[in-house]
SEMARZA-194899 format. One record per residue (C-alpha): y, z, x; residue number from 1; residue in one letter. Coordinates in steps of 0.02 Angstrom, whole numbers. Each point is the difference from the previous one (the first is absolute). Layout:
<atoms>
- v; w; u; resi; resn
- Y; Z; X; NUM; A;
...
</atoms>
This chain:
<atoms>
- v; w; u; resi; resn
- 1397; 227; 849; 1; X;
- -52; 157; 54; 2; X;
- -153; 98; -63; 3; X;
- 26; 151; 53; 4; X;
- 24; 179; -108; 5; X;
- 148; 85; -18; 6; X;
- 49; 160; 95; 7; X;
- -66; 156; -40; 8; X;
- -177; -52; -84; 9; X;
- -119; -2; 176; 10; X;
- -22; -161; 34; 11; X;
- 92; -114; 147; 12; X;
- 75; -163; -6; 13; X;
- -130; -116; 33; 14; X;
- 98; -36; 181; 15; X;
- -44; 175; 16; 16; X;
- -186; -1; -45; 17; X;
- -134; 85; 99; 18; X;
- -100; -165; 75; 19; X;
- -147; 18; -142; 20; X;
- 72; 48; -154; 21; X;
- 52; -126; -127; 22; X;
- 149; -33; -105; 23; X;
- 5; 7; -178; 24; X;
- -31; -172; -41; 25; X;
- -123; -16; 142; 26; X;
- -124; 137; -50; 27; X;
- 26; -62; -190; 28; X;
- -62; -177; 71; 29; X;
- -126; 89; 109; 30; X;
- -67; 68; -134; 31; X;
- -13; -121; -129; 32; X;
- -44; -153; 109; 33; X;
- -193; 42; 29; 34; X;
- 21; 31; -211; 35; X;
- 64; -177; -46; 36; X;
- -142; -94; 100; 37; X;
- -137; 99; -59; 38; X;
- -72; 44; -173; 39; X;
- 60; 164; -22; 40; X;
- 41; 27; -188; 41; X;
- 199; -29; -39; 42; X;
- 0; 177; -69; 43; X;
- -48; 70; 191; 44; X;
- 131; -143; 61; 45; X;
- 149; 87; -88; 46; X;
- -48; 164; 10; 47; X;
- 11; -17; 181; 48; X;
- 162; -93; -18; 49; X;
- 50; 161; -89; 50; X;
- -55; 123; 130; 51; X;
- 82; -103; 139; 52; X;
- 154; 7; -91; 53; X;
- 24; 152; -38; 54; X;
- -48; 74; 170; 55; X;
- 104; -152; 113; 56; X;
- 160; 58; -110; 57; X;
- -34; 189; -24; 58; X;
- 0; -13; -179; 59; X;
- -85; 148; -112; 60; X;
- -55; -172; -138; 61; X;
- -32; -179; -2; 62; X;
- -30; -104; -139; 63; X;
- -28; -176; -19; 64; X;
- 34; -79; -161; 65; X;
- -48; -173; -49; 66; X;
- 91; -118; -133; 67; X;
- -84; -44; -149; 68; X;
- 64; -130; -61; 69; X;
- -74; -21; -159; 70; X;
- 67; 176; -50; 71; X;
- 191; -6; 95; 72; X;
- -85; 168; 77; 73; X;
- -11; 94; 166; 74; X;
- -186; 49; 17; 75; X;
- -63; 128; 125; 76; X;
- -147; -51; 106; 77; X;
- 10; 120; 158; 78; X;
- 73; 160; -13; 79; X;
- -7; 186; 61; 80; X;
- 28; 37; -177; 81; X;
- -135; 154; -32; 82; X;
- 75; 35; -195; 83; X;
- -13; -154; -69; 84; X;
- -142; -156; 4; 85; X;
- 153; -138; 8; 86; X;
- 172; -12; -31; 87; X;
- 100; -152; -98; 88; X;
- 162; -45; 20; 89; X;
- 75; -127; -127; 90; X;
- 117; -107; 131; 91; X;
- 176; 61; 2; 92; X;
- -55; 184; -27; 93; X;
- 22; 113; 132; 94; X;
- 29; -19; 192; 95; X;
- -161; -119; 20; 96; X;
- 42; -101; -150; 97; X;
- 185; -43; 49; 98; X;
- -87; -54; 159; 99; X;
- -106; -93; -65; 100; X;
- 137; -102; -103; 101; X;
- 140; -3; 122; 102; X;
- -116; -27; 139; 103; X;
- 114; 125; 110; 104; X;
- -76; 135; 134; 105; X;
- 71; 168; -88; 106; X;
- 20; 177; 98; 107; X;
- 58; 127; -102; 108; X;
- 38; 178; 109; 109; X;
- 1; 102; -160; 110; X;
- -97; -63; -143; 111; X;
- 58; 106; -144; 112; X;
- 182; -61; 39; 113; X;
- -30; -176; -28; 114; X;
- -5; -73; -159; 115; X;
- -157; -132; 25; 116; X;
- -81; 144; 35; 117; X;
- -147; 45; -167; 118; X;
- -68; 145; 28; 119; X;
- -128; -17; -127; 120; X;
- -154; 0; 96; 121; X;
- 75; 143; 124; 122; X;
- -12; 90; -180; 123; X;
- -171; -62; -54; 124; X;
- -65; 49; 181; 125; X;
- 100; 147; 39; 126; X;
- 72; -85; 170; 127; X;
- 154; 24; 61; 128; X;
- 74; -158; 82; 129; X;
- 155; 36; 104; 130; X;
- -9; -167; 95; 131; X;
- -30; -160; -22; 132; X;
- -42; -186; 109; 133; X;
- -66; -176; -73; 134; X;
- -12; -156; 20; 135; X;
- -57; -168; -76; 136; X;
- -160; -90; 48; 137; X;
- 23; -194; -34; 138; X;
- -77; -160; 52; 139; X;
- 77; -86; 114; 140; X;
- 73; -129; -151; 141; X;
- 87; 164; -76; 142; X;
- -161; 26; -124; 143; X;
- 17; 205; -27; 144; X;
- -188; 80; 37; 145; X;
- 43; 164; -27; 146; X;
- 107; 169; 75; 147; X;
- -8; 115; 157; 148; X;
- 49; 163; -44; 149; X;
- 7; 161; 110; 150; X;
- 53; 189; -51; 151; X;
- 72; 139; 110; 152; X;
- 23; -28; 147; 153; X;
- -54; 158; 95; 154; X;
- 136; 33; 129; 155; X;
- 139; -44; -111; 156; X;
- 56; -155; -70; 157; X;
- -59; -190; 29; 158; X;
- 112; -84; 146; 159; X;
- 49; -167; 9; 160; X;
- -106; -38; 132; 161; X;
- -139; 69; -139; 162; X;
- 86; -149; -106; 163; X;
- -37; -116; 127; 164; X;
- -158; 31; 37; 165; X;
- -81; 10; -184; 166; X;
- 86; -170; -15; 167; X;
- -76; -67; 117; 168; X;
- -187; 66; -24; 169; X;
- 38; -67; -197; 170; X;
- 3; -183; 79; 171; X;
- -139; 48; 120; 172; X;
- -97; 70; -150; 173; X;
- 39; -163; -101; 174; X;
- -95; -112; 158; 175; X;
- -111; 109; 18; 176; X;
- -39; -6; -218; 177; X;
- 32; -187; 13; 178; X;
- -165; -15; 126; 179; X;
- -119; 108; -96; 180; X;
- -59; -26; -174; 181; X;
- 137; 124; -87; 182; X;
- 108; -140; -22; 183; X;
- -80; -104; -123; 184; X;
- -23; 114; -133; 185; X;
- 158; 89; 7; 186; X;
- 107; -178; -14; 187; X;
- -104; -23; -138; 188; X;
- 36; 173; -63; 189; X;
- -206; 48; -35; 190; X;
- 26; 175; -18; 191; X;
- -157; 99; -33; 192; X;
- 24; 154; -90; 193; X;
- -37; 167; 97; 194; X;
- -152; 109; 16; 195; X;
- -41; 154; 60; 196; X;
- -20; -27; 200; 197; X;
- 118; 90; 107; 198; X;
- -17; 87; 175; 199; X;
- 61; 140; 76; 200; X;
- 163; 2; 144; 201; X;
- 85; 129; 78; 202; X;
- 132; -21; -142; 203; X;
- -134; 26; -142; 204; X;
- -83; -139; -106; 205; X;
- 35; -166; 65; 206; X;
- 1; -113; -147; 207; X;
- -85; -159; -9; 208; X;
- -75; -111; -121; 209; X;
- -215; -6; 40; 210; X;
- 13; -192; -110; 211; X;
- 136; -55; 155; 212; X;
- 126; -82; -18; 213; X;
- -42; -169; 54; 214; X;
- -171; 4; -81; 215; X;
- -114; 69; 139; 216; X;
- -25; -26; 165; 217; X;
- 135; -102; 149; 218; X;
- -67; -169; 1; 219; X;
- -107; 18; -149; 220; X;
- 106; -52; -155; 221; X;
- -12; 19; -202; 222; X;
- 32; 77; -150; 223; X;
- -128; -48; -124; 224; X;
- -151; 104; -62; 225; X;
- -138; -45; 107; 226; X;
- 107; 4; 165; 227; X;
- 58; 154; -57; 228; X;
- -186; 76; -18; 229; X;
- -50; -62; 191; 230; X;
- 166; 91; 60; 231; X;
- -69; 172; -102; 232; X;
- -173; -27; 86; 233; X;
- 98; 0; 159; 234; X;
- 103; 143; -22; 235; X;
- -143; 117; -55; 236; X;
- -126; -66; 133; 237; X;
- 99; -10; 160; 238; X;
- 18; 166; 65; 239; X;
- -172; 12; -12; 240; X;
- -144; -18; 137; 241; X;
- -126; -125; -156; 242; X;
- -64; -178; 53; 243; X;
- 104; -113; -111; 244; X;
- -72; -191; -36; 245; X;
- 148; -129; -58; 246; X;
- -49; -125; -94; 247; X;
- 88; -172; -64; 248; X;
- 35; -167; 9; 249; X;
- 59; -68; 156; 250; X;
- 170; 14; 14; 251; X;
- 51; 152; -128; 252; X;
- 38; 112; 172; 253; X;
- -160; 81; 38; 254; X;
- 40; 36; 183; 255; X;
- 177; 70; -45; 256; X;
- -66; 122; -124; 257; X;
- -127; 57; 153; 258; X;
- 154; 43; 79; 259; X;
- 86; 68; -128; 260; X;
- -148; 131; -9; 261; X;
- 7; 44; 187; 262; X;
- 201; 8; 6; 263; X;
- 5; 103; -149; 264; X;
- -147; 124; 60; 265; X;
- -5; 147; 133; 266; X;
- -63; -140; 114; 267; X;
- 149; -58; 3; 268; X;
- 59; 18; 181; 269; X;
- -173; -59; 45; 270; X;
- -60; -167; 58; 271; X;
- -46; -148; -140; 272; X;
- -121; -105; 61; 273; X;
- -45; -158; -59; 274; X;
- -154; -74; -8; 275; X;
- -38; -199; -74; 276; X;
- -177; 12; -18; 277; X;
- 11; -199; -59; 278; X;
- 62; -50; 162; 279; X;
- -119; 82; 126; 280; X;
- -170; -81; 37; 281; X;
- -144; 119; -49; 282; X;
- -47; 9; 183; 283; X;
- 148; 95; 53; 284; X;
- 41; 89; -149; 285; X;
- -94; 161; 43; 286; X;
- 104; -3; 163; 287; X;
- 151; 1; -75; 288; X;
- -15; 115; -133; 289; X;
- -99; 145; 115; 290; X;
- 24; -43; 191; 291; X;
- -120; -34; 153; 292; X;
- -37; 63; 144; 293; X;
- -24; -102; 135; 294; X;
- -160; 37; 100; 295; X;
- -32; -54; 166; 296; X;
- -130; 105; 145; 297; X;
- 116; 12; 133; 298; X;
- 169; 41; -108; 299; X;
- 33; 140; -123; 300; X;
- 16; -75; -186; 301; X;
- 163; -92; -63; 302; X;
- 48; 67; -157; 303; X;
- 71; -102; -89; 304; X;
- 76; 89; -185; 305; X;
- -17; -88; -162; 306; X;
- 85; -15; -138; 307; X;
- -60; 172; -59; 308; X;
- 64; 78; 130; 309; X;
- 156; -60; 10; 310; X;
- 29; 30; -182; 311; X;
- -28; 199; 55; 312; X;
- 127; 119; -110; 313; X;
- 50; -159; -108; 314; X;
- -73; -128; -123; 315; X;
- -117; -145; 22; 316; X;
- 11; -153; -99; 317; X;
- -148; -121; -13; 318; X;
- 73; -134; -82; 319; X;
- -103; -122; -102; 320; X;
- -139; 105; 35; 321; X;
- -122; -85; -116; 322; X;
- -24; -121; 159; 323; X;
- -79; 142; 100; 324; X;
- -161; -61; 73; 325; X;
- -140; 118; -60; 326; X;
- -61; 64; 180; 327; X;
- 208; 82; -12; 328; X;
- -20; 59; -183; 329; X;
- -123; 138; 58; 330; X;
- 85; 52; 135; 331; X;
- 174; 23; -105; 332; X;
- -120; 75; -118; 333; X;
- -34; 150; 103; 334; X;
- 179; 8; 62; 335; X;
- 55; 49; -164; 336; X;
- -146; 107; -41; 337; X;
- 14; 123; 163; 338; X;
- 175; -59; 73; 339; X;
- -106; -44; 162; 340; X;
- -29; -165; 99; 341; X;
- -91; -43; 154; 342; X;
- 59; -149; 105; 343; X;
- -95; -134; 60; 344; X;
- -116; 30; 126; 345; X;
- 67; 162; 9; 346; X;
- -114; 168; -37; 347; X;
- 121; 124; -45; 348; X;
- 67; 31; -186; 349; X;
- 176; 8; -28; 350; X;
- 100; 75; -137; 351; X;
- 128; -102; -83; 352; X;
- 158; 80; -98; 353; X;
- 45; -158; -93; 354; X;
- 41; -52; -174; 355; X;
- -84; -163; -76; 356; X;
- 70; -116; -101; 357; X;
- -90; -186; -42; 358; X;
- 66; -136; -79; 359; X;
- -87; -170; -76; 360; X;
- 45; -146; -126; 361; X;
- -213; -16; -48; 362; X;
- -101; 73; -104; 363; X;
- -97; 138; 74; 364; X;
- -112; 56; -157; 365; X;
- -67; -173; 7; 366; X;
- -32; -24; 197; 367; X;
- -79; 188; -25; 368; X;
- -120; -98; -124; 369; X;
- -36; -136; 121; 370; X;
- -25; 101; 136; 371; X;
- 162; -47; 95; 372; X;
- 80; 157; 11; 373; X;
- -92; 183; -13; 374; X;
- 3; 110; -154; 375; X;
- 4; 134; 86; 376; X;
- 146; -50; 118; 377; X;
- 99; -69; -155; 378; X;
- 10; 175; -88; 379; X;
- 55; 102; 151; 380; X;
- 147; -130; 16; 381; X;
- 60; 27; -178; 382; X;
- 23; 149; -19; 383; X;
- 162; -41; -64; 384; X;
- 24; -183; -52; 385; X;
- 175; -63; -40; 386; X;
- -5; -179; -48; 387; X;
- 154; -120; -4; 388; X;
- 41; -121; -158; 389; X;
- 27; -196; 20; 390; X;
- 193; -46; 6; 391; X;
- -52; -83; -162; 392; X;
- -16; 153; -77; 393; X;
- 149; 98; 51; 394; X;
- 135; -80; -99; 395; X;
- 149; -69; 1; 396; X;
- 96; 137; 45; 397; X;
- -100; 40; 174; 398; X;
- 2; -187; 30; 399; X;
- 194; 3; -14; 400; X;
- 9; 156; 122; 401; X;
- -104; -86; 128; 402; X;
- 95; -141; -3; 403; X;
- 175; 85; 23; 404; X;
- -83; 99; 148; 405; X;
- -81; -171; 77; 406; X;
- 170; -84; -14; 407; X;
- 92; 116; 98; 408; X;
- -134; 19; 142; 409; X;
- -22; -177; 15; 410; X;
- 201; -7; 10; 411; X;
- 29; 126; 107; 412; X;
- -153; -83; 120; 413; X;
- 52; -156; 19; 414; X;
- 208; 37; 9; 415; X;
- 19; -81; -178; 416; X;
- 106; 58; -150; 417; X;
- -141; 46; -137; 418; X;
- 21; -143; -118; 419; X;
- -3; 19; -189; 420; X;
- -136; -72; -101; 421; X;
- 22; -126; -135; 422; X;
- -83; 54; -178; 423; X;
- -114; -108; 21; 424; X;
- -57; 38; 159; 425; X;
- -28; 158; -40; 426; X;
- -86; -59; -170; 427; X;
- -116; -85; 110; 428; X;
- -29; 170; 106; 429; X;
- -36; 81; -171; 430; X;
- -133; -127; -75; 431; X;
- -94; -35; 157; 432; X;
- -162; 121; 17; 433; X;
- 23; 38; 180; 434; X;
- -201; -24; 69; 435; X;
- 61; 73; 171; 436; X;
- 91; 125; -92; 437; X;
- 164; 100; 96; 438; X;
- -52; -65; 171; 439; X;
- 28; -185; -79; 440; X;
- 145; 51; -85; 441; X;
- 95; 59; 146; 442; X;
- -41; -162; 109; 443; X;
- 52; -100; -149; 444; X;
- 170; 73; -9; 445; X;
- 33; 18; 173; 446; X;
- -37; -191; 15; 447; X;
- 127; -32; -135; 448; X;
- 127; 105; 89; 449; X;
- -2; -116; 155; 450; X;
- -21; -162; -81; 451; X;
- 148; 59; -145; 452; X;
- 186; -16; 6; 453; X;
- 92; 133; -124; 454; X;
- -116; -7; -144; 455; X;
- -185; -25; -13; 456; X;
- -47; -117; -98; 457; X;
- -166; -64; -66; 458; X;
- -44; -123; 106; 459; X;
- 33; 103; 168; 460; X;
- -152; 122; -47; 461; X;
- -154; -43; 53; 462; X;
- -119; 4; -140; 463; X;
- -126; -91; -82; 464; X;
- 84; -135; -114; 465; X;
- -81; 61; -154; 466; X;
- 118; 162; 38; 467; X;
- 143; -103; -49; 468; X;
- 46; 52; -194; 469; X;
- 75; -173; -20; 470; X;
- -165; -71; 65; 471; X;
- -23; -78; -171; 472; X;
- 132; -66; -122; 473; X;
- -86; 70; -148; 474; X;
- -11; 175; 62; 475; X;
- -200; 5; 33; 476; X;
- 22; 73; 154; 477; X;
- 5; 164; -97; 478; X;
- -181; -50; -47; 479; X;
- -24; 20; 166; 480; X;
- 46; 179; -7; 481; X;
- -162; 49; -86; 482; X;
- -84; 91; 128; 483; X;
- 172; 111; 28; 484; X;
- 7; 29; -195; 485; X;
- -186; 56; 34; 486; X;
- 35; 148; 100; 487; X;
- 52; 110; -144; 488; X;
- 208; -16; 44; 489; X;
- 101; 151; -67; 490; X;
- 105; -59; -166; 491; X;
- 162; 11; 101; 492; X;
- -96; -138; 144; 493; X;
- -43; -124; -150; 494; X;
- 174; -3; -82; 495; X;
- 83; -40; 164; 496; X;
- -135; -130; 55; 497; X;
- 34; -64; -184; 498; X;
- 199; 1; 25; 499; X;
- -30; -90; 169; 500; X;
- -104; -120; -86; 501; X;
- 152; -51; -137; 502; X;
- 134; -2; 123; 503; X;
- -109; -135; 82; 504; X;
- -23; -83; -151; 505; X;
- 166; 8; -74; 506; X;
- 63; -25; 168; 507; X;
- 104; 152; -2; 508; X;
- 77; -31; -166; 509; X;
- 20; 205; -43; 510; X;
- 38; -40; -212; 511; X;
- -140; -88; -14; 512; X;
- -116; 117; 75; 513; X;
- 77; 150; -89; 514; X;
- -33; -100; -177; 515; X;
- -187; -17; 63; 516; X;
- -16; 173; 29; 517; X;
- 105; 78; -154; 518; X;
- 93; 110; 112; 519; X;
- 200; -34; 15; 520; X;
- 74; -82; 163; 521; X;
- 53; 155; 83; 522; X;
- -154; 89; -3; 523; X;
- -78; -151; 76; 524; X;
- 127; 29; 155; 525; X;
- -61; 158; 3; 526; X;
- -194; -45; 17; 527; X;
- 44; -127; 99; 528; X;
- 105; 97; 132; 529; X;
- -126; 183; -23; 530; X;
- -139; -128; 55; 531; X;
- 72; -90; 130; 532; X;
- -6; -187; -69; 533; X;
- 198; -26; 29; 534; X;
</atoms>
């Protein structure tokens, strides 16, 4: 299939390509693939997808729509669209909404002649559309994610070749979702509403929710309040220059939200250096964080660069930084006071143009008290302070995301179909308290993944055996659910832990439970399928 452009809008056939410049599909990949693996937010993911669009196919617009399920809607979540915040489109309505029901690439060469055509929001905005290309994004097992539209093309009308080559980059884009943490939410159809955020383009106002679409950050996953709140700090602190100390359990993600900060800052193009503080003996750790020179009479000095240094123009994580030996702590100290270092043995002062960011699972007010860790030292680092909640305290809903996005990494790692899970599997996921929080949870189901056939069952996950709901025959396992009950669960959380808990115990038996409850049988199948306990 060729990729090439039709005649007459300045581009060659890729046989024809200067050596250098890419195709369409290859500068949308380009682009995107340094995107996916980092934690650049999903609203700079598809804005870029946007951009790349738009410019590989000549097109004056690009929108990308994702389905909501939940509402049988179209939703807007990239756009140049500088008249309106978003744009909904009830499926079957319009040229995006018969896409996104037939499933069919549509190019329409004069819009106002066809009748799918709605030129509603061409009214509302004061547009004119005259052309018109899209195409279907869908999972690879025909699940619809959403709609790539483009408007005007500028040198006439869209080609077939133009067909050709947004289908492809729809399946490219649909990989390229499928790898990053997009997916999971918008299967699940987790549709935050809209703010205010936007940026500027060439085209005017490109549109794009600041709550993103797949909850925050690429690799950082969830929905609930408190996720929500750490993916706010992150927004409003990252293009800044402040020291930022992450705190949390181990496990909740520390590290990624360090790099969430430094890929989502005007560091970005810098270098991230890492620094484990636990792992380097407290002889050498001066060494490695500010260099040495070498000294020897007959030789000039080897230099050789630190950390520091090598962090230059970018950010520099000290990771667990709480294990800092002390002689260190003062020296960092007047790092971030002046921006200066000296290396060891060395006798000049050197400036440093870094950004700091520490992380640590302890308690630094109370090594402060014991004299573990200086006062002084501990305020410059937080400056800002975002601290990350226990899985335990997330909720159901963020542990069900997680899981989805585990399930098809571990699948797609190991060359496996991603299984399903049994109910009570995932019952078990849902009452366990998760002491190693997300980092345990994602070893735990990739384990399941390779030891499972089609389904996941109980019995394949590797938990404790008190996780087990069926643990004991009279139901006291839920007993053992105090310290979850404890954490102050939203209203929503304790119905479904308490609809988990009858299906257990009336071993599925849906009449029964709905006469315990006082609610009729299909509004149990709702709660039961709205909460994920199918």
């Amino acid at each position: 299939m060729s990729l090439s452009q039709g005649p007459g809008d300045g581009n060659p056939p890729d046989d024809q390509r200067p050596p250098g410049q890419l195709s369409a599909s290859d500068a949308l990949l380009f682009s995107l693939g340094e995107a996916v693996i980092t934690e650049i937010s999903t609203g700079e993911l598809l804005r870029r997808v946007v951009d790349v669009l738009t410019e590989s196919l000549a097109a004056d617009r690009g929108t990308i729509y994702v389905f909501d399920e939940k509402k049988d809607e179209l939703r807007s979540v990239a756009a140049h669209l500088p008249e309106l915040p978003t744009i909904r489109v009830p499926i079957g309505q319009g040229v995006a909404g018969f896409v996104a029901r037939s499933r069919q690439l549509v190019n329409i060469d004069h819009a106002n002649r066809d009748q799918r055509f709605w030129n509603n929001i061409d009214k509302r905005t004061g547009y004119v559309t005259r052309c018109m290309l899209a195409a279907p994004i869908q999972h690879r097992d025909g699940t619809l994610l959403g709609v790539l539209q483009l408007l005007n093309k500028r040198n006439g009308t869209f080609t077939g070749e133009d067909e050709d080559t947004l289908r492809l980059l729809s399946e490219q884009l649909a990989q390229l979702l499928e790898k990053s943490t997009v997916t999971a939410t918008l299967k699940r159809s987790a549709l935050p509403e809209l703010s205010t955020g936007s940026r500027k383009s060439k085209r005017g106002k490109l549109s794009t929710p600041e709550v993103d679409v797949a909850g925050g950050f690429n690799h950082i996953i969830g929905a609930g309040a408190q996720i929500q709140n750490v993916f706010r700090s992150i927004r409003r602190v990252a293009p800044t220059d402040a020291t930022v100390l992450v705190t949390g359990d181990s496990g909740t993600g520390k590290g990624r939200v360090a790099r969430a900060l430094h890929h989502n800052s005007l560091r970005a193009d810098g270098t991230f250096v890492h620094v484990d503080c636990a792992s380097l003996p407290e002889g050498v750790m001066e060494r490695e964080l500010f260099g040495a020179e070498l000294r020897s009479d007959s030789k000039p000095p080897t230099i050789k660069p630190g950390r520091v240094e090598l962090a230059d123009g970018g950010t520099l994580l000290l990771d667990e930084v709480a294990d800092l030996p002390l002689s260190a702590q003062g020296k960092l100290l007047g790092l971030l006071q002046h921006k200066t270092f000296t290396r060891v043995r060395g006798s000049t002062t050197l400036s440093a143009n870094i950004r700091v960011i520490a992380t640590t699972n302890r308690d630094l007010p109370r090594l402060v008290s014991d004299g573990r860790f200086r006062e002084d030292l501990y305020y410059r680092l937080r400056v800002v302070q975002i601290e990350l909640p226990p899985l335990r305290k997330r909720g159901i809903r963020d542990l069900r995301l997680l899981v989805d996005h585990f399930l098809a990494n571990a699948a797609r790692r190991h060359r496996r179909t991603a299984p399903q899970i049994n109910a009570e599997a995932m019952r078990c996921l849902v009452n366990y308290s998760w002491p190693g929080n997300v980092r345990e949870l994602e070893n735990c189901i990739e384990s399941a993944v390779i030891l499972a056939d089609e389904v996941i069952y109980a019995h394949n996950l590797p938990l404790p055996r008190s996780a087990n709901p069926h643990a004991g025959a009279d139901g006291g396992d839920l007993g053992r659910q105090g310290d979850l009950f404890a954490q102050q669960p939203t209203m929503s959380e304790l119905e479904a832990r308490y609809i988990s808990y009858l299906l257990s115990r009336h071993k599925g038996n849906r009449s029964a439970i709905a006469g315990v409850l006082g609610i009729g049988r299909n509004t149990l199948l709702r709660k039961i399928r709205g909460y994920g306990l199918e």
